[in-house]
C-alpha positions as CSV (number, residue, x, y, z in Angstrom):
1,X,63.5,-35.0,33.3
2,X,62.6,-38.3,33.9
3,X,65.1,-40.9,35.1
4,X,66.2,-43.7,32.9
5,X,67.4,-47.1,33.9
6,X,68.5,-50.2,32.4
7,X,66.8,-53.7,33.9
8,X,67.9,-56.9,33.9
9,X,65.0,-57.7,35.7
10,X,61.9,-59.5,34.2
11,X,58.8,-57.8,33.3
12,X,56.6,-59.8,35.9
13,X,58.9,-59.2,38.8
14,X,59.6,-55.7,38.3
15,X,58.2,-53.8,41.1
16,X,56.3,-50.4,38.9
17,X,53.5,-49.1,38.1
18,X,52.8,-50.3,35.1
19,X,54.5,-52.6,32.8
20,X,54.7,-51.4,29.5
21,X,54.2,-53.7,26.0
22,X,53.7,-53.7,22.9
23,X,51.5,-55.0,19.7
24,X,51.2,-55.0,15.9
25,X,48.8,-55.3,13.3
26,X,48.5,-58.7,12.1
27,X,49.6,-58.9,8.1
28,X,48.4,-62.5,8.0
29,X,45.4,-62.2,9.6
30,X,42.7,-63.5,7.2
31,X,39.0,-64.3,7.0
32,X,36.5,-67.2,7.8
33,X,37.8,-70.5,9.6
34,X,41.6,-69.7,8.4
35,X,41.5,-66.3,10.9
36,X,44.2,-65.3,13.1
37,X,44.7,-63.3,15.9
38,X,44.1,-59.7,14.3
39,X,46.6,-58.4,17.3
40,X,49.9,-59.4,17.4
41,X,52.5,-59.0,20.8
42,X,56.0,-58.0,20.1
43,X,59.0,-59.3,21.8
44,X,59.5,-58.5,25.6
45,X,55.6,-59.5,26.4
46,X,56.2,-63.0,26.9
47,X,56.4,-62.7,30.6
48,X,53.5,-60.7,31.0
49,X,51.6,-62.7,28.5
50,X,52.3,-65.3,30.7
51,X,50.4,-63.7,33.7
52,X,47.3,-63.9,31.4
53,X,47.3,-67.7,31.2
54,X,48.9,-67.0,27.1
55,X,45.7,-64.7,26.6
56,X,46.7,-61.1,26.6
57,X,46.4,-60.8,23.1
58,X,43.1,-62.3,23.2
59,X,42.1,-60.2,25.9
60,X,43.6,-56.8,24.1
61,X,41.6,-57.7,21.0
62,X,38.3,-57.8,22.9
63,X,39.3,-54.5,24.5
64,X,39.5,-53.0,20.6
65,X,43.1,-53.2,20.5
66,X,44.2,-53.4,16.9
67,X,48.3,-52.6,17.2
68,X,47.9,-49.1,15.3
69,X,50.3,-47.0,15.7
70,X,50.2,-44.6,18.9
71,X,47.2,-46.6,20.2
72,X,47.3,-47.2,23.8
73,X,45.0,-50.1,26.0
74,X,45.0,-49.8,29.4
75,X,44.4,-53.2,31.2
76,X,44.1,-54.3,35.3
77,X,47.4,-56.8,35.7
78,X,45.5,-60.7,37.0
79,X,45.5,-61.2,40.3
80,X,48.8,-62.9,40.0
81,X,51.6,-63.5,38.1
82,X,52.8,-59.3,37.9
83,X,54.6,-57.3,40.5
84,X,52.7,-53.8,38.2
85,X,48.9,-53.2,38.8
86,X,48.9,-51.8,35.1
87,X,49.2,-53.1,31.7
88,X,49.4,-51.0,28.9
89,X,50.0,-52.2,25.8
90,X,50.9,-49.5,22.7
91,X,50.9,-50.1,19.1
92,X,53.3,-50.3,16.9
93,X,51.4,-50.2,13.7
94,X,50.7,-51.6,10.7
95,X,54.5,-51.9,9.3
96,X,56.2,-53.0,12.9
97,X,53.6,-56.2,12.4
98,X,55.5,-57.3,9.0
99,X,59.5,-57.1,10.0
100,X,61.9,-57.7,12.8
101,X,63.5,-56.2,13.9
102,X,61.3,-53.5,14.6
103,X,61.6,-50.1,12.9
104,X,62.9,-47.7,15.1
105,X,61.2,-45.0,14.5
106,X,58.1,-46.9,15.4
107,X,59.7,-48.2,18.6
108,X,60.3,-44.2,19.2
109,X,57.0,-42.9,18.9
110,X,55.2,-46.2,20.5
111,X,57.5,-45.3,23.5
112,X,56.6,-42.2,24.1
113,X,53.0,-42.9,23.8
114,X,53.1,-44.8,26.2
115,X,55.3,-42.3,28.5
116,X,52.9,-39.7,27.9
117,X,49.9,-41.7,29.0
118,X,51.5,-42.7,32.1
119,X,51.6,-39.0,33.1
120,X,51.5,-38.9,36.8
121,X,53.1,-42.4,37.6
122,X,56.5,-42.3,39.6
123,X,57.7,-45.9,37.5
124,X,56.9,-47.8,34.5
125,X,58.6,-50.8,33.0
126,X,59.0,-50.4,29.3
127,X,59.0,-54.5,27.8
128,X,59.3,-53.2,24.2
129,X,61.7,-55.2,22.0
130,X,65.3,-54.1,22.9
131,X,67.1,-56.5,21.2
132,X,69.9,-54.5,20.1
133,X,71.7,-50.8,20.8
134,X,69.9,-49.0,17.8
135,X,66.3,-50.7,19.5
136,X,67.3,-49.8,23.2
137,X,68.3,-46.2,21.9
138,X,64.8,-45.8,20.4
139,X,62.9,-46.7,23.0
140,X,64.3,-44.7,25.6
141,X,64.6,-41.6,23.5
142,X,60.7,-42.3,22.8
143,X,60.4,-42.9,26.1
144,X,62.1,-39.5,27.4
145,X,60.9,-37.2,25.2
146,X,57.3,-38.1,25.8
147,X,57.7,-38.0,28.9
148,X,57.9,-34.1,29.1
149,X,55.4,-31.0,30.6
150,X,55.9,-27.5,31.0
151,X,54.6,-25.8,34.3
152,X,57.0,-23.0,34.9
153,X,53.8,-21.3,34.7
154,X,51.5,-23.1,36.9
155,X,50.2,-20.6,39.3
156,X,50.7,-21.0,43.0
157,X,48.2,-19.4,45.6
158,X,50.1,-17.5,48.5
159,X,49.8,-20.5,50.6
160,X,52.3,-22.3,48.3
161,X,49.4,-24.4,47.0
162,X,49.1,-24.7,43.2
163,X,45.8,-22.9,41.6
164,X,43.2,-25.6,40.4
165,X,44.6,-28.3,41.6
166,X,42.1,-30.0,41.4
167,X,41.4,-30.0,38.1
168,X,45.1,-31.2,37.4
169,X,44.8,-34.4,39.7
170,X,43.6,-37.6,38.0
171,X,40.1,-38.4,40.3
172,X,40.5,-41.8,40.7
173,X,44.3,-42.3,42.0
174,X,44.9,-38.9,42.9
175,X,48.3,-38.1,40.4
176,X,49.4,-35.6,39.2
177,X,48.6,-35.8,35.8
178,X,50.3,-32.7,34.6
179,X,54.0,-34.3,35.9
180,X,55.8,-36.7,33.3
181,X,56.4,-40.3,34.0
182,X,59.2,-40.1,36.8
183,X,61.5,-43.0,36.2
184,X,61.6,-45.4,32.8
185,X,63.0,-49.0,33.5
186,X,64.0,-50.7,30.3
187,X,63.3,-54.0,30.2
188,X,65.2,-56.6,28.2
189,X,68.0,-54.2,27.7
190,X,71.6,-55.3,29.1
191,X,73.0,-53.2,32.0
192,X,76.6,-54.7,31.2
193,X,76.4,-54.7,27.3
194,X,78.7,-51.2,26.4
195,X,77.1,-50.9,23.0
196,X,73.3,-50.4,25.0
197,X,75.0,-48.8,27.8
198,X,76.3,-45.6,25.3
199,X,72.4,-46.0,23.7
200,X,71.3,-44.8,26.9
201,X,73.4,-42.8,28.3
202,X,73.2,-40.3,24.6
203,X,69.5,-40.8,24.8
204,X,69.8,-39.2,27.9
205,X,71.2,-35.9,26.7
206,X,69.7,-36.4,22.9
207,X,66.3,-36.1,25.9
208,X,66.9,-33.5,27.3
209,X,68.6,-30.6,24.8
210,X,65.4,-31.3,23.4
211,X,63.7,-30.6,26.5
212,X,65.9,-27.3,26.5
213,X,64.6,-26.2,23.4
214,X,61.1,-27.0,24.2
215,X,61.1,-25.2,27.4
216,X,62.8,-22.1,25.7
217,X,59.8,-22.4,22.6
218,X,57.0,-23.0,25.4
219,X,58.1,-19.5,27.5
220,X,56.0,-16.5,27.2
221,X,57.6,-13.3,25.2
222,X,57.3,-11.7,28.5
223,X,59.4,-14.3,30.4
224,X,62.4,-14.8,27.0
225,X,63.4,-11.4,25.2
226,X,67.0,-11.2,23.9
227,X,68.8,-10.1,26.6
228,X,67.4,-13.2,28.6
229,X,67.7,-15.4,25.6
230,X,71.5,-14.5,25.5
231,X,72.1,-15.2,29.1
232,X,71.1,-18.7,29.0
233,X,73.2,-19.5,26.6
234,X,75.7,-17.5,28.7
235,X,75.0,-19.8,31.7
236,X,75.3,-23.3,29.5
237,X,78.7,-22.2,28.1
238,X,79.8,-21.7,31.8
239,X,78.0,-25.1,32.5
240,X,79.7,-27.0,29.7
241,X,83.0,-25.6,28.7
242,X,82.0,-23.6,25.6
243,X,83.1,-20.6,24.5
244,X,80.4,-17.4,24.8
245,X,80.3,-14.0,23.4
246,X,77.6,-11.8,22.8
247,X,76.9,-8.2,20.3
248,X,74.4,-6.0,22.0
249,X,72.9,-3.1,20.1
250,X,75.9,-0.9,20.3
251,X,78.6,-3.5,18.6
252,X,76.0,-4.4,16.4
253,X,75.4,-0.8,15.0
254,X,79.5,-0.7,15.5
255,X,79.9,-3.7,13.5
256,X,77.0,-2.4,10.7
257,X,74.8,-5.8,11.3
258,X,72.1,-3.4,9.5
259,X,69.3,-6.7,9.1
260,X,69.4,-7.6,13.2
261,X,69.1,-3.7,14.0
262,X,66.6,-3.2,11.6
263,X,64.5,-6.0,13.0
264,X,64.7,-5.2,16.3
265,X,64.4,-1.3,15.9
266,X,61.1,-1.5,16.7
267,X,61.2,-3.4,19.7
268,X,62.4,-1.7,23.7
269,X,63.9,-5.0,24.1
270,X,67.3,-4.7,22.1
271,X,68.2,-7.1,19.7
272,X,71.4,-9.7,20.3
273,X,73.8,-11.9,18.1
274,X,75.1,-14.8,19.8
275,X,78.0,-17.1,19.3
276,X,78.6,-20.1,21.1
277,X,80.8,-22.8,20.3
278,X,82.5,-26.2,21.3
279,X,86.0,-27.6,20.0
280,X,87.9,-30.3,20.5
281,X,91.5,-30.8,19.8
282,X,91.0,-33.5,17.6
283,X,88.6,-32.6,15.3
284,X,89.0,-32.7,11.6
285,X,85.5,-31.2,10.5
286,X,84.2,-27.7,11.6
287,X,80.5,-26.7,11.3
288,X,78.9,-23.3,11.9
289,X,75.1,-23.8,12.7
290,X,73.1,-20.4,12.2
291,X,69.4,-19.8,14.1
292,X,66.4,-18.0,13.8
293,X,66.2,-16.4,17.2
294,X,62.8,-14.0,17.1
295,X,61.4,-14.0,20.8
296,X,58.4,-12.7,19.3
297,X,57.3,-11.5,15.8
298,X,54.2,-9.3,15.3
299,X,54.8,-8.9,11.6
300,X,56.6,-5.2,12.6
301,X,54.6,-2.6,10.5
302,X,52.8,-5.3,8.4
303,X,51.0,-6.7,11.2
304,X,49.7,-9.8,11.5
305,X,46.1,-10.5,11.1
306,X,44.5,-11.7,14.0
307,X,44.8,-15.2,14.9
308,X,48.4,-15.4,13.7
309,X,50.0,-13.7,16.9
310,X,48.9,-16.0,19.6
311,X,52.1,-18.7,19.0
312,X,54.9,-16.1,17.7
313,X,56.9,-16.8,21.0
314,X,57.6,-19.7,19.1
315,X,59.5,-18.0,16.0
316,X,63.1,-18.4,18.1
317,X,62.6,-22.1,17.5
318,X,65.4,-22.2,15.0
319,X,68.3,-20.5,17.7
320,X,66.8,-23.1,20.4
321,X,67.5,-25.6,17.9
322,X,71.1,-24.4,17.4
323,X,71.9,-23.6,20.8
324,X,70.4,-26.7,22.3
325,X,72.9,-29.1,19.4
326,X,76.0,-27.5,20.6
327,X,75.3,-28.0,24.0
328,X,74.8,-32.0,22.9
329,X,78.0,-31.5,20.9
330,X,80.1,-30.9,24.2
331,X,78.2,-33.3,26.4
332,X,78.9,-35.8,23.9
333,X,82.6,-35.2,23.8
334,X,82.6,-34.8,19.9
335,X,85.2,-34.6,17.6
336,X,84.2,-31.5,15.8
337,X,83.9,-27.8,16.0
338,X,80.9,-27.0,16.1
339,X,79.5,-23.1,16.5
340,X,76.4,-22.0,16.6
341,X,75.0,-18.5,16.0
342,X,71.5,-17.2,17.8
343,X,70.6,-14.7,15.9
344,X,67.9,-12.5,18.8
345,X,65.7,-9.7,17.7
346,X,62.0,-9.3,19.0
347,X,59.6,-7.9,15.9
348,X,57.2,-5.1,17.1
349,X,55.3,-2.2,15.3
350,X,56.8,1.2,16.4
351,X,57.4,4.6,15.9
352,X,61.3,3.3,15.4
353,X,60.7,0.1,13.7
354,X,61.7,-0.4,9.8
355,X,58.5,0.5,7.1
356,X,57.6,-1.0,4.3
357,X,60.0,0.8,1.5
358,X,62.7,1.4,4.0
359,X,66.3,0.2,2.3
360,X,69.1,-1.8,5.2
361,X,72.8,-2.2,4.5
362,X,73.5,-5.6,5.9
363,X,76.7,-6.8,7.4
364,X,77.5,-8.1,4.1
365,X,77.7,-4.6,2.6
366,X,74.7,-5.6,0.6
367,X,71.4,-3.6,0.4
368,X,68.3,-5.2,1.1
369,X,64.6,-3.0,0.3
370,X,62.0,-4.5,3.1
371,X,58.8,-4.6,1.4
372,X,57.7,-6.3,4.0
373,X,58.5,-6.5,7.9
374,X,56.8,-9.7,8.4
375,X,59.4,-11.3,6.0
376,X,62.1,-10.7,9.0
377,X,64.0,-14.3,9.8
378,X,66.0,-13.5,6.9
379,X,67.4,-10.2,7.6
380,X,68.5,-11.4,10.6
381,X,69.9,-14.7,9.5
382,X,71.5,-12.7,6.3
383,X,73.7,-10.9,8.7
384,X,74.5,-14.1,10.9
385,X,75.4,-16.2,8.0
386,X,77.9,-13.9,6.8
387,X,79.7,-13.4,10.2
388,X,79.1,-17.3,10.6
389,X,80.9,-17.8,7.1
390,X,84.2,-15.4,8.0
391,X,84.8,-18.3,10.2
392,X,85.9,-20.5,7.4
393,X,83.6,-23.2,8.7
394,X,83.7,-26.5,6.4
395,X,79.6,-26.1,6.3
396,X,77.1,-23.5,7.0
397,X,73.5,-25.0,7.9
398,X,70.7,-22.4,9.1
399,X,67.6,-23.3,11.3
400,X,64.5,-21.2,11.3
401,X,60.5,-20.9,11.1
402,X,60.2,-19.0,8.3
403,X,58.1,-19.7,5.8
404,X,54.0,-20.3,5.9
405,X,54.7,-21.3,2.0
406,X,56.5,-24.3,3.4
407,X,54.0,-25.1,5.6
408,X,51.6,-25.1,2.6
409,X,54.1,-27.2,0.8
410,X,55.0,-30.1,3.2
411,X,52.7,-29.7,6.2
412,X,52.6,-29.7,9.6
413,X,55.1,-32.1,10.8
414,X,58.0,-32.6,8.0
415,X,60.6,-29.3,7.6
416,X,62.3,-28.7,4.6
417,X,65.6,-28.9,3.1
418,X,67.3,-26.6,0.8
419,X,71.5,-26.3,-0.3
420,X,73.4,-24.6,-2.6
421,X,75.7,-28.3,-2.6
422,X,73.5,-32.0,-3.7
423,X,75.9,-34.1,-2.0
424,X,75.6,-31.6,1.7
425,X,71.6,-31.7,1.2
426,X,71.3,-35.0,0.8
427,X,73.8,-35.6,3.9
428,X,71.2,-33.4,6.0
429,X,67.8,-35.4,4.9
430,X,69.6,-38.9,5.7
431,X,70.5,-37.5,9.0
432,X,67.5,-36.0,9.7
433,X,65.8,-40.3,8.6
434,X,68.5,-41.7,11.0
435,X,67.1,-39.2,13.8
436,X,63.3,-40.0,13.3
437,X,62.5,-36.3,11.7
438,X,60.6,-35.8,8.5
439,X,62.0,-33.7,6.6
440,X,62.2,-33.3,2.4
441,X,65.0,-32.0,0.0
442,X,63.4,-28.8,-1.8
443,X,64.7,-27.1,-4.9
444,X,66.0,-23.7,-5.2
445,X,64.9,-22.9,-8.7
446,X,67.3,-20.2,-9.9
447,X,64.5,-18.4,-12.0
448,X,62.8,-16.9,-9.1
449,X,65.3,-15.1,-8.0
450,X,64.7,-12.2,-10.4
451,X,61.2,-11.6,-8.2
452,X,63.4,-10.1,-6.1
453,X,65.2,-7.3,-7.7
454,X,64.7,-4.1,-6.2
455,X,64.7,-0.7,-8.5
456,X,66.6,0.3,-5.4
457,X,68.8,-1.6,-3.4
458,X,70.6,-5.1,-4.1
459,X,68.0,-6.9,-3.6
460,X,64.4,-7.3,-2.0
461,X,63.6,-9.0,1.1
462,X,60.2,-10.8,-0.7
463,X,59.8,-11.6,-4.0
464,X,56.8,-13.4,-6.4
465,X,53.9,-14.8,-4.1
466,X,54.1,-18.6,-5.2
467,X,56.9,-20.8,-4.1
468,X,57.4,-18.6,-1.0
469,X,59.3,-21.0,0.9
470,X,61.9,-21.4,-2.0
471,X,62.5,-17.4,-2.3
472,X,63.2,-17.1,0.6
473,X,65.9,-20.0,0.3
474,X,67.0,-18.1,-2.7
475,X,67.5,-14.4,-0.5
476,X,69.6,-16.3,2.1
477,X,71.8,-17.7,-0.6
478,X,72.8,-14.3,-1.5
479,X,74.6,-14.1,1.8
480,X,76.5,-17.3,1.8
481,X,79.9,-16.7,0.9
482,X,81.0,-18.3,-2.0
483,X,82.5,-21.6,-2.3
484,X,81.1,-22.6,1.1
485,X,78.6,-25.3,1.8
486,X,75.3,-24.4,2.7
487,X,71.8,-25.7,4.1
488,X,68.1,-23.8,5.2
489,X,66.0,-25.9,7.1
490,X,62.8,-24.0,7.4
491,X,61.0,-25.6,10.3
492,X,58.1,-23.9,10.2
493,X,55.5,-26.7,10.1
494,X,56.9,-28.8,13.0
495,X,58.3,-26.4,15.1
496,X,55.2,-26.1,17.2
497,X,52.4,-28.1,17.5
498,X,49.3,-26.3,18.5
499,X,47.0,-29.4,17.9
500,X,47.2,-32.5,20.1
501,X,50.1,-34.4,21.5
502,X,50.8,-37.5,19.4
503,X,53.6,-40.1,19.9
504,X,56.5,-38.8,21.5
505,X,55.2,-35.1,20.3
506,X,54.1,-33.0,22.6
507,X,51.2,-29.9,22.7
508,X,53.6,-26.8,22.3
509,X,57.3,-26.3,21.3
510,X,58.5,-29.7,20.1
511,X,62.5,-29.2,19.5
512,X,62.5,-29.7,15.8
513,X,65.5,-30.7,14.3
514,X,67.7,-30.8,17.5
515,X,68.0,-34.3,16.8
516,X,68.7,-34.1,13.2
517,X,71.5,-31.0,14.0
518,X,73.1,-33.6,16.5
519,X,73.1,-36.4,13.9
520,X,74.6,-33.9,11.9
521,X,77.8,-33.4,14.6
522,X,78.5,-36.4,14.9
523,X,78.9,-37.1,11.2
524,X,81.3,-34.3,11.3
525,X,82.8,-35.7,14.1
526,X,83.5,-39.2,11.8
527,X,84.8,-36.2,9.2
528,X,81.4,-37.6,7.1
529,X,79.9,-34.0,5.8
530,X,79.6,-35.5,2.6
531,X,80.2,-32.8,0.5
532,X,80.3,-32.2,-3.3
């Protein structure tokens, strides 16, 4: 995790690697005689505008700078006038050129574009406009979470060496450019102003919980089953003061959690339920978070085609999620309960796993008919939302990657929303806008529902083809107990990015709505659920 620090120093005398800036679009722009500079630099690049003799934006434009957003210009610093060898200047796009202050979100994702093409370097200086908390606190999340690898798994030859190395070292400076930026220095920001001061230091762990989930996404099945999963949540709760217990496959047949067991029948790694929680004596608010926790998912029985199996490590992205909030909610000190439920099973093809046809009685006492083993977040979350929900929590909001149909439905990078209460779902989308995640209320139409009759249990586990993603909102529903407010975030889109690394996004597990389930605490800790 890189280290973060607030400057009071200026941009041209801070001793770094590079200086970081940045530049818009130009709205005003124009044509003919009347033209304007087409790039535009944002607040904080005075001083190293300066250096350039009042010419960097001159300079950038000849380059092919243009201020869109995530673009990134590397320049040499003059010969004078800059303590950094390196410029790089990072747009902020089209919208950041029209209004000040800047939006954050743009600050956030310009940030760690930056951060993540400065790979390698030990220090960079971050002039971005910090003019106030809610700027400072965007720019070093951005900064943070883009500045992020994985290399558990970097091989090592017996000599201690790493394998390939040189195909990870940049060839002109020698870096490392597999290791994140080491230390961010925010420039601009005020070391002695409290309201920047608590920016940064919740940046800080906002950073790196979702580092936590990202490195939990990113590992192999073969290095994260359920037993292992459970015992890193064991080890935070001893780090941080929560409280830990665990069902193994004996008290969950015990306690008749028939949808975990029946998922994880299949598998020789045992299946787990998880809760781990953080109170605080004053809290007013309580919320029960509830995660999608399969270490790997094969489809069971109905297999995946080929193709789809290569990134199923990534389908416990919803109990990362979960864990990785409550963690934040007792490093943060909140004023809430907040519990979260990981909900571990691995999905594998068998001679003991569930078939097609086969009938569970879930925890609930309902039955549920699988018609298909591929459909298996649910079963599992059925059973954890009704344990969750003995709790008497004031909400219940679940996390998982469940759906393809949602995927189909909103994309790649924006998770959707469902409740069984307005007032709670719209709560969850504005937290997820004030935490920089796209994500979109979605209906849950009560006609579909009757897909999903069963000629012989209670229900079935899949139900008409089209509007996937809403069915299964509608099946989870079933297990809510009544009168309690409710949420599904399927995450299935952004959960992991198997394209390239954009903004502050890496390649791999990304740590979807961590920062929207955090945003989501502390409005519970303000006692601001919002619900109907």
């Amino acid at each position: 995790m890189s280290a973060l620090t607030l400057s009071s120093s200026s941009a041209a005398t801070l001793r770094a690697d590079a200086v970081v800036v940045g530049i818009a679009k130009n709205a005003s722009s124009g044509k003919g005689r009347a033209a304007k500079a087409a790039v535009v630099l944002a607040p904080g690049a005075e001083a190293v505008d300066k250096a350039y003799g009042g010419k960097l934006a001159a300079t950038l434009e000849t380059l092919g700078a243009n201020g869109g957003e995530g673009e990134v210009t590397k320049l040499p610093a003059p010969a004078s006038g800059l303590k950094a060898p390196l410029v790089v200047a990072v747009g902020l796009g089209d919208a950041a050129g029209k209004q000040e202050p800047y939006d954050t979100e743009a600050l956030r994702r310009a940030a760690g574009a930056a951060a993540r093409a400065l790979s390698g370097s030990k220090k960079a200086a971050f002039a971005l406009p910090a003019e106030s908390a809610e700027a400072v606190a965007a720019i070093a999340e951005g900064a943070l979470l883009g500045a992020y690898s994985f290399t558990a798994y970097r091989g090592k030859e017996k000599n201690g060496a790493e394998k390939n190395s040189k195909n990870s070292k940049n060839g002109t400076d020698g870096k490392d450019t597999s290791a994140p930026l080491a230390e961010v220095a925010l420039v601009g920001a005020k070391p002695r102003d409290k309201a920047h001061k608590a920016a940064v230091e919740r940046a800080q762990v906002l950073a790196e919980e979702v580092h936590r989930a990202r490195d939990l996404i990113n590992t192999p099945a073969n290095g994260l089953d359920p037993k292992t999963f459970a015992a890193e949540a064991r080890a935070a709760a001893k780090e941080f003061g929560l409280t830990f217990e665990v069902l193994d496959e004996k008290a969950l047949a015990k306690g008749g959690y028939g949808g975990i067991l029946g998922v994880g029948n299949g598998s020789a790694q045992p299946p787990r339920l998880v809760r781990i929680g953080w109170s605080h004596p004053k809290a007013k608010q309580s919320l029960a978070l509830i995660g999608k926790g399969i270490t790997y998912d094969s489809g069971g029985i109905s297999l995946k085609p080929a193709g789809h199996n290569e990134t199923m490590k990534c389908d416990m992205s919803g109990a990362a999620a979960v864990f990785s909030a409550v963690v934040a909610a007792a490093r943060l000190g909140l004023r809430a309960n907040v519990t979260g439920w990981l909900a571990l099973a691995e999905n594998m093809p068998s001679g003991s796993a569930t078939r097609p046809g086969d009938v569970l009685t879930m925890y609930s006492g309902k039955t549920v008919e699988v018609l298909n083993t591929d459909a298996e977040g649910r079963l599992v979350l059925a059973d954890a939302l009704t344990r969750a929900g003995e709790e008497q929590p004031d909400a219940l909001v679940d996390v998982a990657t469940l759906t393809g149909a949602m995927v189909l439905a909103l994309g790649n990078r924006t998770f959707g929303i469902m409740a069984n209460d307005d007032a709670f779902r719209s709560a969850l989308h504005e937290a997820a806008e004030e935490a920089g995640e796209a994500a979109w209320p979605m209906p849950l139409p009560g006609h579909l529902r009757k897909s999903m009759d069963s000629p012989v249990a209670d229900i079935a586990n899949i139900g008409e083809r089209m509007g996937g993603g809403l069915l299964a909102g509608l099946f989870l529903k079933e297990f809510v107990p009544e009168g309690t407010p409710w949420a599904h975030l399927d995450i299935a889109g952004p959960a992991f990015n198997d394209s390239g690394p954009f903004g502050y996004t890496p390649k791999g597990g990304t740590g979807s709505a961590v920062r929207t389930l955090i945003r989501l605490a502390e409005r519970t800790a303000e006692g601001d659920l919002q619900l109907s």
